[in-house]
C-alpha positions in Angstrom: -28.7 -38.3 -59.5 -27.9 -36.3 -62.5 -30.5 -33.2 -63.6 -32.8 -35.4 -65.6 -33.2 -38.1 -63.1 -35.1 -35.4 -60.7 -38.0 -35.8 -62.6 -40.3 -39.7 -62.2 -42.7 -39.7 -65.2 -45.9 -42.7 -65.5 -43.4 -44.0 -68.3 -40.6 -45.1 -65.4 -42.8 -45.7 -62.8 -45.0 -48.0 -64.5 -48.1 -45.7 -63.4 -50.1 -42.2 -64.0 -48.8 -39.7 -61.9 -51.4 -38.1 -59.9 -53.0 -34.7 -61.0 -51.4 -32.6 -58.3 -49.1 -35.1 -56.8 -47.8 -38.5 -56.5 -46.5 -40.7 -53.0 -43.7 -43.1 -54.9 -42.7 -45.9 -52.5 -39.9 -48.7 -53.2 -40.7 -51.4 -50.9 -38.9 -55.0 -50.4 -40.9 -58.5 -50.1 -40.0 -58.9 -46.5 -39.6 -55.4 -45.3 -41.4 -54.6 -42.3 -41.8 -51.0 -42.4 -43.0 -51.2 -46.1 -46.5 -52.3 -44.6 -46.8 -49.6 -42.2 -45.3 -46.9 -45.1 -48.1 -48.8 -47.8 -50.9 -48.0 -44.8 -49.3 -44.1 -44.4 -49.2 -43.3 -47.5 -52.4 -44.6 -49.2 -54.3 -42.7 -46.2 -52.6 -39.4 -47.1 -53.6 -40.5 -50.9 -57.1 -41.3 -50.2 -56.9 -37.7 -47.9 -55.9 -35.6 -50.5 -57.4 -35.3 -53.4 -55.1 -35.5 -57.0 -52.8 -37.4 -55.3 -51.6 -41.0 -56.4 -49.8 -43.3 -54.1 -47.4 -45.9 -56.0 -45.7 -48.8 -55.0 -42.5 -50.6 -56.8 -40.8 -53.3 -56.0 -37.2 -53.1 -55.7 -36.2 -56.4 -56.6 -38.1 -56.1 -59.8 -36.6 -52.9 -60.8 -33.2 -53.5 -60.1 -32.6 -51.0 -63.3 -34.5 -47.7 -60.8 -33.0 -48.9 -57.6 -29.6 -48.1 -59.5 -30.2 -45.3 -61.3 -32.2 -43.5 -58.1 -29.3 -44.5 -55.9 -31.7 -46.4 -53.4 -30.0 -48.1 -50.4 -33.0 -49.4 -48.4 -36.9 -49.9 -48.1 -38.9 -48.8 -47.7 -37.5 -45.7 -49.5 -40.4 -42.7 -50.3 -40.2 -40.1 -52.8 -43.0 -36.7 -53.2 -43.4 -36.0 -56.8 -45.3 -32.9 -57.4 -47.8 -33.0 -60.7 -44.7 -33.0 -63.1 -43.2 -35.5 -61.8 -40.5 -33.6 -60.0 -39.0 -35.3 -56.7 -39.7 -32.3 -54.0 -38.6 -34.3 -51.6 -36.8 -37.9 -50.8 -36.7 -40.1 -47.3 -35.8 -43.3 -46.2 -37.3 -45.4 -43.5 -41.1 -45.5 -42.7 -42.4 -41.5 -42.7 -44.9 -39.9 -40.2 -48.1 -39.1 -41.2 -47.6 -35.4 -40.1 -44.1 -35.4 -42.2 -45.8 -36.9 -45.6 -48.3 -34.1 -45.3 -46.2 -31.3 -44.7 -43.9 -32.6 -48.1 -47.1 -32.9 -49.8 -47.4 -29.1 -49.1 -44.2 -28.4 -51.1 -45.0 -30.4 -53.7 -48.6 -28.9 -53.9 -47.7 -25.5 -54.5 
């Protein structure tokens, strides 16, 4: 990912941003995990306030997939209010581990 692809503004995702941060989540049709991660992550959205959870799907946005270098779903990116990726995972998260990125992203 070059420099300006660190920063995931509403105009690529397809969605606001949230007002102190934003849960991005790029999920497959028949990807397990990507319910549980779509469960996780819209608690810790509905938790903390300012905060926007966002789902894409991969096979529709072949063109983000590419340019974000995404290998698997679900894959979960922390975007703090400017759209800056704080932090990046793959797999389905913990609760406890989305809420301590949030913390980054928060400050």
């Amino acid at each position: 990912m070059g420099p300006d692809a660190e920063r995931l503004g509403a105009d690529v995702l397809g969605a606001e941003l949230g007002t102190r941060a934003t849960l991005v989540q790029v999920s497959s049709a028949f990807c397990q995990p990507c319910r549980a991660t779509r469960r996780v992550l819209g608690e810790v959205a509905d938790m903390v306030g300012g905060v926007a959870h966002v789902e894409i799907d991969a096979e529709s946005r072949l063109d983000l997939v590419r340019s974000l270098e995404i290998l698997g779903t679900p894959t979960v990116f922390v975007l703090d209010a400017s759209g800056r990726v704080v932090r990046r995972a793959q797999g389905q998260p913990r609760k406890a581990d989305v809420i301590a990125a949030l913390g980054e992203a928060v400050l």
